[in-house]
Every structure is written in C-alpha cells, then in structure tokens.
N, C-alpha and C positions, 0 to 999 in steps of 0.2 A: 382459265380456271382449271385448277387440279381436279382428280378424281374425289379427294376427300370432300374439296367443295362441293362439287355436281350433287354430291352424296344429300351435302345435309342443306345444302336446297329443295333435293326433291321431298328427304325427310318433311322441312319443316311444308311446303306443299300439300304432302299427302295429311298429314293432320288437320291441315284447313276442311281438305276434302270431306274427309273423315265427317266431319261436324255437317257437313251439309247431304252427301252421296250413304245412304243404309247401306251397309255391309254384311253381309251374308254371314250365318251365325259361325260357321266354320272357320272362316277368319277372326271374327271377332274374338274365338278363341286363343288363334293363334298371337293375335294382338295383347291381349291380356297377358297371357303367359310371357312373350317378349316382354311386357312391360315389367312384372313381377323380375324378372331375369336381370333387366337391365336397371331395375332400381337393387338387385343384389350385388351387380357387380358394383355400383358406384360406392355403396356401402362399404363394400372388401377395399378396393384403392383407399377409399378417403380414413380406413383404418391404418391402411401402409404405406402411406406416404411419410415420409422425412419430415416436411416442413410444409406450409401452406398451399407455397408458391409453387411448389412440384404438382401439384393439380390446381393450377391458376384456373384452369378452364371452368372449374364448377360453376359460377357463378351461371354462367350462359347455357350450362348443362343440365342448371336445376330449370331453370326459365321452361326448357326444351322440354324436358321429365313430366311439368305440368301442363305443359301445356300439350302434351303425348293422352296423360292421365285424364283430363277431362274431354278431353273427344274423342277418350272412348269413355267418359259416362254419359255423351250425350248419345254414342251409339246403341253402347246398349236400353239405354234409358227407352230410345226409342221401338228398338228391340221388343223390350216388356213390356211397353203402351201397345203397339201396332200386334204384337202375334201373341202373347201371352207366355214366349219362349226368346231366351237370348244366349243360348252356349248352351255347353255340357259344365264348361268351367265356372257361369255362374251358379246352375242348378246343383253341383256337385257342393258349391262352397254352400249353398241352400240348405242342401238336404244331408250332406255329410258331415263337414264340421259343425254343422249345429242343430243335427240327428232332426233335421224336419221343421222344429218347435220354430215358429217367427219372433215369439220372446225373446226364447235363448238370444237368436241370431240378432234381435234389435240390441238387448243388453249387450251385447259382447260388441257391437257396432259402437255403440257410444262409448264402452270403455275403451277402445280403441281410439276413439276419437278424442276424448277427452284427453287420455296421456299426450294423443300427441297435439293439442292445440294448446294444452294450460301447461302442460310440462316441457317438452321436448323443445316445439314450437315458440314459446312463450321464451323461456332460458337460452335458445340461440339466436335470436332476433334481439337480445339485451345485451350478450356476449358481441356479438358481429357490430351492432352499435356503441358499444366503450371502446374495442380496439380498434374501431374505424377512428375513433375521436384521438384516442391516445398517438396511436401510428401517424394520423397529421400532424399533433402536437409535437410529436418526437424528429419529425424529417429538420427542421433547422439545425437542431442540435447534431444527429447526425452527419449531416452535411457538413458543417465546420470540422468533425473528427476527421472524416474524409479529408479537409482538405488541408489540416496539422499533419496528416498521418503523410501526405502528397509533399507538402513545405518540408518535412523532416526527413525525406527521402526513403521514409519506411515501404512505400510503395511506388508501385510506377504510375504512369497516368494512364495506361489502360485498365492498370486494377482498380485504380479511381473512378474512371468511366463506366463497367460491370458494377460496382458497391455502389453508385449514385444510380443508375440505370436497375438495379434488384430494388432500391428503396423505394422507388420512383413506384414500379410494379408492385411492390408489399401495400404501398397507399394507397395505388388501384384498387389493387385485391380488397382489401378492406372495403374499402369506400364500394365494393361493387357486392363484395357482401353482405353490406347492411342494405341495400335496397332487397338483395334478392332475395332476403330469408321474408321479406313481405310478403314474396309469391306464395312461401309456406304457408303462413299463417293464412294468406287470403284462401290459399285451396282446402284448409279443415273447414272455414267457414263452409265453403263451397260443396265442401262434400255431404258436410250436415241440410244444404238447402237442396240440396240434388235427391238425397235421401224422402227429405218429409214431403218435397214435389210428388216423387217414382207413386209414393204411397196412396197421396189425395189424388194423382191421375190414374193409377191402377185401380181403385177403389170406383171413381167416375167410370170407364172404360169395362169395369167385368160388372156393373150393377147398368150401366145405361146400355152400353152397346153390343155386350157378350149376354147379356139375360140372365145374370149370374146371382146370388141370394146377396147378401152382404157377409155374412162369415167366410161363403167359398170363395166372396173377389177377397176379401182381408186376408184368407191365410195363403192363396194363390200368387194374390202381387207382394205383399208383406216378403214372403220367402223368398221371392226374385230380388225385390229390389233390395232385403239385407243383405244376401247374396252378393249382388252388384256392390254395393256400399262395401263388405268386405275384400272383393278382389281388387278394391279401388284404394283403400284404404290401408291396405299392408304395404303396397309398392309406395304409398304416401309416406308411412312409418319408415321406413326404409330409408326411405332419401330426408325427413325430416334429422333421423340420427346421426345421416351422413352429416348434412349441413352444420350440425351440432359438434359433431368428432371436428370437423374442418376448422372451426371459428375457435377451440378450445387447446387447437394443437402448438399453440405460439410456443408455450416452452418446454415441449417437448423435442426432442432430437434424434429420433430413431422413429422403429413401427412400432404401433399401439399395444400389438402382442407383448415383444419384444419388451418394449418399456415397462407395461404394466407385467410381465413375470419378475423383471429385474429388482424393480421396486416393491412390490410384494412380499418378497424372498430377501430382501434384503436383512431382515429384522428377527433372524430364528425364533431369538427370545420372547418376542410378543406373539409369536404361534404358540410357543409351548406355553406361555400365562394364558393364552388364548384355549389351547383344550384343559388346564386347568378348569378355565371356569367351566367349560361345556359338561366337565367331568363331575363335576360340582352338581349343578343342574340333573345330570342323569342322576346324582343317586337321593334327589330329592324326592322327595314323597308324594305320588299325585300327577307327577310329569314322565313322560315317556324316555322310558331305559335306554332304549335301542338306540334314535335317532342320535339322542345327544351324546351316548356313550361312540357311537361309531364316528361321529363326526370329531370327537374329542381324539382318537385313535388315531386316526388319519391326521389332524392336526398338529399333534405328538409326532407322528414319526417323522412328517415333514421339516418340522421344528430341528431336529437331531440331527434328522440329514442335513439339512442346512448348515446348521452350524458346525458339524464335524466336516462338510465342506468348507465353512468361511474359513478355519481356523488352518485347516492345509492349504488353500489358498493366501493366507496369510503368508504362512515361512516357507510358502513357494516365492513369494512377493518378497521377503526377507532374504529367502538365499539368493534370490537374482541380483540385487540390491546391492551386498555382500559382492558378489561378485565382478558387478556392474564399477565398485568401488574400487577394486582389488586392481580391475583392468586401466581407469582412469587413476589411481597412483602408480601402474606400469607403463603411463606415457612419458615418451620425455618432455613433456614441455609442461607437465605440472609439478616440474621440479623447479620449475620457476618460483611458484606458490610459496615455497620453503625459502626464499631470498628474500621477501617478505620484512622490514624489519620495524617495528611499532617506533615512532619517536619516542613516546613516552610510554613507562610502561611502573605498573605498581604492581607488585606481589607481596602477597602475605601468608601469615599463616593460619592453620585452622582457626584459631583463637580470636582473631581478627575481623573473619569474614561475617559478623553477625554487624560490625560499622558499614560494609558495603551493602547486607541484606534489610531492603524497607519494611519487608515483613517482619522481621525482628523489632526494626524502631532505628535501624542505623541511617545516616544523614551524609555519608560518604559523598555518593554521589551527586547530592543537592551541594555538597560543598566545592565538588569538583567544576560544579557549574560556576559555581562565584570565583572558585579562581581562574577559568577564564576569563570574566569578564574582568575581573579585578587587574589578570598582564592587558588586557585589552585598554583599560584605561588608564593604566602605572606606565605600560613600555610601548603600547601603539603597536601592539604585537598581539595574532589573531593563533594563540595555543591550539595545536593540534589535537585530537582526539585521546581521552588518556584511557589506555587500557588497565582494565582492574585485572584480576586474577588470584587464585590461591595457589598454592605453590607447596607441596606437603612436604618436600626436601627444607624449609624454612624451620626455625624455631617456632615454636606455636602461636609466643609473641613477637617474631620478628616478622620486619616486612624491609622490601626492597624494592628503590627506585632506580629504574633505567632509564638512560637517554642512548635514545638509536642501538637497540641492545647490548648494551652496557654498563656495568654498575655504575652508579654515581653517586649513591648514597645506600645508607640501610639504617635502622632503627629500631627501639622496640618500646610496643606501646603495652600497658595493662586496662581491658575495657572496662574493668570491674574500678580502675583507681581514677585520681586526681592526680595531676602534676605539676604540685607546686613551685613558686623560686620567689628568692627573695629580692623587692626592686632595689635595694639601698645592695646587694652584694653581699650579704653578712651573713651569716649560720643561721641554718635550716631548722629551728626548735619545735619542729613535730618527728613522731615518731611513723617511720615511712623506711621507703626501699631507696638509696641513695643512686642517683644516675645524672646521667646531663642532657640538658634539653637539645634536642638533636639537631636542629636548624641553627644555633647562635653558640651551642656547646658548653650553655652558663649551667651552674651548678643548681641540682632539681632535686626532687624528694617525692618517690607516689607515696601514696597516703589513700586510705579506703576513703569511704563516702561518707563515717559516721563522723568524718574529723574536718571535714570538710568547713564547718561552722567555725570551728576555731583556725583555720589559718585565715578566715575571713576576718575575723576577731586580731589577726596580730598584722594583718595588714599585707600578705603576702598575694602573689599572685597565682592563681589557681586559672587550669586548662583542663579540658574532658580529653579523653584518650583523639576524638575525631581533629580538633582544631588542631593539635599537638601535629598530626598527620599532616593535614592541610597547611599550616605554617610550614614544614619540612618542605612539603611539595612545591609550595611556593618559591621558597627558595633558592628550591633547586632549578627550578624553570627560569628564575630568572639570571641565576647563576650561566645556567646554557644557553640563554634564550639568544646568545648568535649560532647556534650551531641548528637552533632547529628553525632559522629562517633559512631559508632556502627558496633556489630559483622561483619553481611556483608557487610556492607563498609570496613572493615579491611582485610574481603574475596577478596573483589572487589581488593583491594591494592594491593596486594600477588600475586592474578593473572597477575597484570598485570607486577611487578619485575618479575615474574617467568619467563616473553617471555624473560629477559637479562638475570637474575641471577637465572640459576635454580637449582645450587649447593647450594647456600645459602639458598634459600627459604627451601628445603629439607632438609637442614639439623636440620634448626632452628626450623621451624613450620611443623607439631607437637611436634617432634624429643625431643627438648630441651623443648620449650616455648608453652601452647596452644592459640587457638587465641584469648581464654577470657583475659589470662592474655595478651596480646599482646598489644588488644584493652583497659587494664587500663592506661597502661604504657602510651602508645599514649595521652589515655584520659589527664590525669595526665600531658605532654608535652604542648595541646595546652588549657589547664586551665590556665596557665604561661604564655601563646603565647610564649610559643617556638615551630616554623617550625617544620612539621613531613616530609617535604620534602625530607630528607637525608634518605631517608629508608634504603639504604643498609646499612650505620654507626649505626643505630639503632638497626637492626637486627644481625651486627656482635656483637656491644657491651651485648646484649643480650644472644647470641650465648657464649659469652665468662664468663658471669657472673652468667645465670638463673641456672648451675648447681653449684652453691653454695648458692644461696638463693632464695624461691618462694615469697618474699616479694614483690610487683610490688612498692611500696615507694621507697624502696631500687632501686630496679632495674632502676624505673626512676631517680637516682639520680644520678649513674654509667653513664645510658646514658647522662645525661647533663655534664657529667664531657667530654664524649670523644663529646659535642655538643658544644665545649666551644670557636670557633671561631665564629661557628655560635649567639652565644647564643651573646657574645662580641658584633659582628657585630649588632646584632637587639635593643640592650641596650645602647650600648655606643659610643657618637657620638666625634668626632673630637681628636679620642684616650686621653681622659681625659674624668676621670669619676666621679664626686661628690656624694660619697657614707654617707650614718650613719651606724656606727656600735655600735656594743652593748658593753654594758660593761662588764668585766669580771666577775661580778657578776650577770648580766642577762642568761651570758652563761653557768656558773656554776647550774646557778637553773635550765636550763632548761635542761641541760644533767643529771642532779642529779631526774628528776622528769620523764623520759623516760620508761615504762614501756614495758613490751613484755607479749603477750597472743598467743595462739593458730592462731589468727588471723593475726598474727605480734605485729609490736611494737605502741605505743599509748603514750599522753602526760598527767601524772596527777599533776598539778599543782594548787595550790589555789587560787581562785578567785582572792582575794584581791591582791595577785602577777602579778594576768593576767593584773587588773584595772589600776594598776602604770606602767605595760608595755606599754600598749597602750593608756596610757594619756601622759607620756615621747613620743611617740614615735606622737602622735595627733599634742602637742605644734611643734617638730623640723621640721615635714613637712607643717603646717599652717605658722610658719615663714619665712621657704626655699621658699613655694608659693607666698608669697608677694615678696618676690626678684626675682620672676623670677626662680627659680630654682627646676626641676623633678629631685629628686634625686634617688638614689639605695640605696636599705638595703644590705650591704656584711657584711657576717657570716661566721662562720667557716663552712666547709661542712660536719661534724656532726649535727649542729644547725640548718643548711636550714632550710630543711623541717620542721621542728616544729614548727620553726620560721611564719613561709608562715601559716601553719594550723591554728597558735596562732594569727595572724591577719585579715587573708582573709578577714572573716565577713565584716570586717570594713576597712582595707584598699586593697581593691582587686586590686586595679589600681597600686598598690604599687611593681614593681620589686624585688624579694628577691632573690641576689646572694651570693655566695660560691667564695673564693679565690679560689679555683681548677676551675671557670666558665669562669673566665678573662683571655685576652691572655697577658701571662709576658708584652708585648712591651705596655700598657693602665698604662697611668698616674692618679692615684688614690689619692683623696684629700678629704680629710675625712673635712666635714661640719654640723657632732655633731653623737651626742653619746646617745643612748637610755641606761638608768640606772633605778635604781628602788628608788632613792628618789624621794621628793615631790618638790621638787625645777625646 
C-alpha cells in the first residue's frame, strides 16, 4: 500500500473511533475547524474543475465528508450531554454569531437547514439522477461514433481505447453520483434529528441530573446544541453546493469563475437596458435613491466598458482575419483554387437576378432542378452543378452561359415581358420588341403583360422571361453534354449500376474496356443525342465487341446497332421516316478513301469531293425546310460514321443514320439523294 492509502485508512479508522472514544474538547475544536476547512476547499475544486471527470473522486469524497461530519456530531453531542461544554468553537458559534439569543440561533439553524435540504439538496439529487439516466442512454450511441470514427481512420485505436475508457468513467461518475447525493439528503435529515435529540437530552440532563430550573437547562443546552447544529451545518452547506456545482457542470468547459464572468459580460447591451431600469426605479417616488441609482451607475459603466471592449475586439478579430487571408492568398498552392473551372456556368445581369432571387418570387433555380432531371431522363446523363451568378460587366438584360469557362451561348431576356412566336411561322401581329428565341433562333416578339390575353386570343405561343432561360439552358447542355461527361462522371456511373449489376460492371470495366475508352464511346453517343441511359445494353455490347477491336468509333457504332430501338424511337416519329441517301457513288468514294493508322481508321478524301458533298447535300435539306420537312441522312453502316465526321462542321443538327439503326416495322421514304454532280 502507498502512503496515500495508509492515509485514508487510518483517516477512515479514526472517524469510527471518534463515534465511540470522547475526545477532549480541544481537539474537538481542532476537528471542527478542519472540517469547516476541508468542506471549503472541496467547494473551491468542484468550482474549478474543467469537467466532471477531473474530480471523479467526489463521489467517495462526499461519502467520507459525511461521514467525518457526524462523528463529530456525535462527539460533540456528547460533549453537551456529559459536561455542559464542548469547544470554544461551538460556544463561540453560540454566543457570537447569534449574540447569545437560542431563537435567533434555532431560526437561523433551520433556515440553513431548509435551503440546504429543499433547495440545494433536493435540486442535485434530481440533476445527478437524469444525467445518470441520460449518460447510460447516451453510451451505445457513443460507442458506434467511436467506432465510425476508428473504421474511417479518423482515429487511432488507442484514441479509441481512452474515448471508450472516458465514457465508460463518465457512466460511473454519474451512476455514482446519483447514489451519493443520497448521502446528502440523508445527512440534512440527520442533522435536524441530531439537533431536536441535543435539545430533549440537554433539557433531561440539566433539569434531572445538574438540578437546573427548566429556563437555565433550555437556554444553556439550546445555545450549545444550536451552536453544534451550526458548525455542523455550514461545512454540510458547503459540500451540498459543491455536489450541486459537480452534477450541473456537464456543459460547461472551463472554471466556474471564468465561465460565469465570460458569459455575463457577454451582452453589454442588456446591462445598460439593465441600469436603465434600475434608474427608472431610483427616481420613482417612495423607493430609495441611493441604492438603485448607484447600482444603475455601476451597471452603466460596466455596460460601456464592455461594449467599447467587444467592438475593438471585434476589428482586432477583423484585422487578424484580414490578414490571416492576405497570408493564405500569398501561398503557393492556393493558386491552385483559381484553376478551378465550373462546367457550367450562368451569368446575368442586374436586371435578371430578381429570376434567381425566391424572395423576390423568382423560380430560376426550382427550374434548374428540373433540368437536371429532365438530361437525367432525355440523355442518361447526371448534370453537373450549374453555377448562378450576376455579372455587372453584362447588359442588364443579358445573361451568359458557359461550359468549362467558356462562352457558349448569351441571350437576353425582359422579366417585366412575354415572348411570344408564332407556331404556323407567319408574322408576329402584336405590337412588341422584335427578337429571336434564343435556343431554336425562330422569330419572337416581347410584348408586356396587358397583351398577354390577346396573343392567347390569336393563338400564338407565349413563354415567361424564366422558361425562355431554362429552354436556352437546356439546350445548351445537351448540345455539350459529351464534353461535360467526363472520366469521373463515367466513375460516378458504374457506381452506381454496380449496387444492381455487379457481374457486369466487373467483368467489363477494367477487365475488357478501361474507363477512358468507356468515357469516348459514351462521348461519341451523346454528341449524336443518342441516350446513355441503357447502360447495361451499352456495357454488354461492349463486353461483347472490345475484345476484338480498341477502336472506340467502331465500338460506338456496335453499340448504336444493338441501340437501334432506342435510337428509332428518338429520330423517327409516327413510324415513317423521310430520309436522303447517298448515291452509290458518294459511297463508293467514301469507303474507297478510309484509311487506318496506329490510331485507328481516318477519312482522306479530296477537298474538292468534300465541297460537292456538302453543297448536294446544303441545296436537298434548304428545300426539305421550306416544306416543312427535318429529314435523316441513312447510310450504309460502313458509311456512318464518316459520313457524320464529313458534315458535322456544317450540318450538326443533321441525324446520320445506318440501315442496321431503324427498327424493320419504320416506313422509309426517301425525299433525295446526295450525289457528287453539280446539278
């Protein structure tokens, strides 16, 4: 055993003693006073501790306290039964704090007693019991965090080990102070029964066996034993407040001082409302000047001071901030931050920004949501985040869309107008601001809102400034929507087939296909607008073809062959399909002019060939649009592709399909012929 041990052996020993062995009153003094001493200092700790757990020990400390404190009320008790004297220190607390009177000194006993049994005592024995309750309830769920926090590598396993080993100790603690604040309460009991004993045996004892009158035993033992009951009863108070501060301190994180100045002071303003009122009060009529004007005074100044403290603390806290900012944009590596580049990105002008603010009543961004879901379900493609912004270099009403920080489009909308067009193509008979609808370039007309009734009236098609937006934006997304898939979006993809199909995803990617070439393939699909939504069809046609060719041209052409309901369904409307095809001589040159490199295969053909292609092929869809008629280019599916590569430039809008892309049951009706004379 250590010496601390030996210690509080003998300690708890001599207390036994105590209860049984009379002690000479000079001691008994000296015991009292340690007692007093040692219930102030528990007081001071359990006010400056940190957190609970930093005096774990209380619980076993209060145990010891009480049971210190009633063997000396049984010492003294006996004391003022047996001699009619027990100290200087009871007589003193007797006759001096409570100038002699046995009243005074019983009154002042019980309001002591009372505070601390119904208040003090009562309020920490209900406190020590809910967070005994809570603190067990709470350990499972803590435990799990612990061991997320351990799985996710946030921690190590000996920091695990300490956080499970503290919680473990915090349930003790609890669970060991809601028994012990019982000690409390049982010892106000105890001190009140000790009290009205001292009294009925002092009373016996100076009337039977001192030959005493009945006043001289009552006011003789009366003022000892309130005496006694007082020096018993403060070191009680003491350690009931302590217990109280302990069981109360859970969300507190510092010392009690400390805490309670900080939060106090926090709030200038409500001091200086605060000697307001006091000030108020002083100059009422009938109530005293002084007290409430001086405390109003003092109140005030604190108030001022405070706050002309928070406020330079403030742009102390500002300029560090300031600075702190200055030093992290003089890093080099938050130059990275500025490489940064939003795929999408919309900017407007002042005039504008009341469509993206909801407080206003603007619907911008409830619409931004629907066009993602709307590529999500048109192209099988997951739109990246679209950044809003105002832009004060813009026209007030213009706005501008980028893809991967660069223009792509721009527009201008009026929030105040309509924008109408006509569906049959024909002149615009309201009177308006003439422009062209920005996503399709057909001829429009704003028009206020009082006129609104009548283009409804002649049949015309009317748009709010936000949809006009949202159709633009659309377009345009799906315009780029191969530029802005990209590798980890193709990741993102995979992951998420893999919660269904995670034979297939394994076996294709990496296995067969990697996800660079994945992500051409894909690219290459929604360049065409053909849906990437059939991923599994995608990935098995893949699956089945990449181990005979790394060509991704090829590969995307395989998959539009096994894509060819889908591809039907998006092209060709009312199972009749008005196609131009080529002539056997344009497809002769173009398979004749197919070259292959390292890189795959490429198209070399001569200009002058290319120019009579696509001037035949300029004149038969300029004609077909004057009738009314979006036709399809079908090729053979050798030809596609080259086909597509040999026009894009120039007619991207232009569908180039393959006999193998149509589904047999589509009625095909050929409406001309791209050839290579000049006619």
């Amino acid at each position: 055993m250590k010496l601390g041990d030996i210690t509080m052996a003998i300690m708890a020993i001599v207390i036994i003693i105590m209860m049984v062995i009379p002690l000479p009153a000079a001691l008994l003094d000296l015991l009292l006073v340690f007692n007093i001493t040692f219930s102030l200092v528990i007081l001071l700790i359990s006010m400056n501790t940190e957190k609970p757990l930093d005096f774990s020990i209380f619980p076993s400390l209060l145990l010891i306290a009480t049971l210190l404190r009633l063997s000396l009320n049984v010492s003294s008790s006996r004391l003022i039964l047996l001699n009619g004297y027990a100290g200087k220190v009871i007589e003193s607390f007797g006759n001096f704090v409570v100038k002699g009177n046995p009243l005074v000194g019983f009154i002042i006993f019980a309001i002591i007693v009372i505070i601390q049994f119904v208040v003090i005592t009562k309020g920490a024995e209900r406190v020590a019991e809910v967070a005994a309750r809570f603190t067990l309830d709470a350990m499972p769920g803590k435990q799990m965090s612990i061991d997320a926090d351990l799985n996710a590598g946030i921690i190590s396993e000996s920091e695990a080990q300490n956080r499970r080993l503290e919680i473990q100790r915090e349930a003790d603690f609890y669970g060991a102070m809601d028994g012990a604040s019982k000690f409390v309460k049982g010892d106000a009991i105890a001190g009140i029964i000790i009290v009205i004993i001292d009294i009925i045996g002092g009373l016996i004892t100076g009337i039977v066996f001192q030959g005493l009158d009945f006043t001289e035993a009552l006011n003789r033992y009366t003022l000892l034993t309130v005496g006694d009951g007082l020096v018993s009863q403060i070191p009680a108070l003491l350690i009931s407040t302590a217990t109280g501060i302990i069981v109360t301190k859970a969300a507190s994180s510092g010392h009690l001082g400390q805490d309670l100045l900080r939060q106090l002071t926090s709030y200038p303003k409500l001091l200086l409302l605060s000697a307001g009122a006091l000030g108020l009060f002083a100059i009422i009529p009938g109530l005293p000047f002084f007290p409430f004007m001086a405390l109003a005074g003092t109140l005030g100044y604190m108030g001022i001071s405070l706050d002309r403290a928070s406020k330079q603390k403030e742009e102390e806290v500002e300029l560090l901030e300031r600075e702190r900012e200055i030093d992290e944009m003089r890093k080099p590596e938050n130059i990275y931050s500025l490489l940064q580049v939003d795929p999408i990105e919309v900017e407007f002008g002042y005039n504008i920004i009341p469509l993206a603010d909801t407080n206003q009543g603007g619907d911008l961004l409830d619409r931004v949501v629907m066009i993602r879901r709307q590529c999500a379900l048109d192209l099988g493609l997951v739109v990246p985040m679209i950044r809003l912004r105002d832009n004060i270099q813009l026209n007030p009403n213009e706005y501008l869309i980028k893809i991967k920080g660069v223009e792509a489009a721009r527009g201008e909308l009026r929030t105040d107008s309509f924008l109408v067009m006509n569906p049959t193509g024909g002149p615009i008979e309201i009177d308006g601001i003439e422009t062209r609808e920005p996503a399709f370039g057909l001829q429009a007309r704003w028009i206020s809102s009082d006129k609104k009734e009548q283009a409804e009236l002649k049949g015309y098609t009317i748009v709010d400034a936000s949809s006009v937006l949202a159709t633009h934006l659309t377009e345009i997304i799906k315009r780029y929507a191969h530029e802005l898939l990209g590798r980890q979006e193709v990741n993102n993809l995979l992951d998420n087939l893999k919660n269904l199909y995670p034979a297939l995803v394994d076996e294709v990617v990496p296995k067969i296909i990697s996800i660079g070439e994945l992500q051409k393939v894909l690219s290459n699909l929604l360049k065409e607008n053909v849906p990437i939504r059939d991923l599994v069809t995608i990935l098995e046609t893949l699956g089945d073809y990449a181990t005979l060719t790394k060509d991704t041209d090829m590969l995307t052409e395989y998959v539009r062959q096994r894509l060819k309901r889908v591809i039907t369904e998006r092209f060709v409307t009312a199972q009749s399909a008005k196609v131009i095809t080529l002539d056997k001589d344009v497809e002769e040159l173009i398979l004749g002019s197919i070259r292959q490199d390292d890189q795959g295969s490429y198209l070399a053909i001569e200009p002058s060939f290319v120019l009579k292609i696509r001037s035949s092929l300029a004149k038969l869809v300029n004609n077909l649009s004057m009738k009314g008629i979006t036709p399809i280019v079908l090729t053979s599916p050798m030809v596609r592709m080259y086909f597509k590569k040999l026009i894009e430039d120039h007619f991207s809008f232009l569908p180039v399909l393959s006999y193998n892309e149509l589904e047999a049951s589509v009625e095909v009706q050929s409406v001309g012929m791209v050839t290579l004379s000049d006619n």
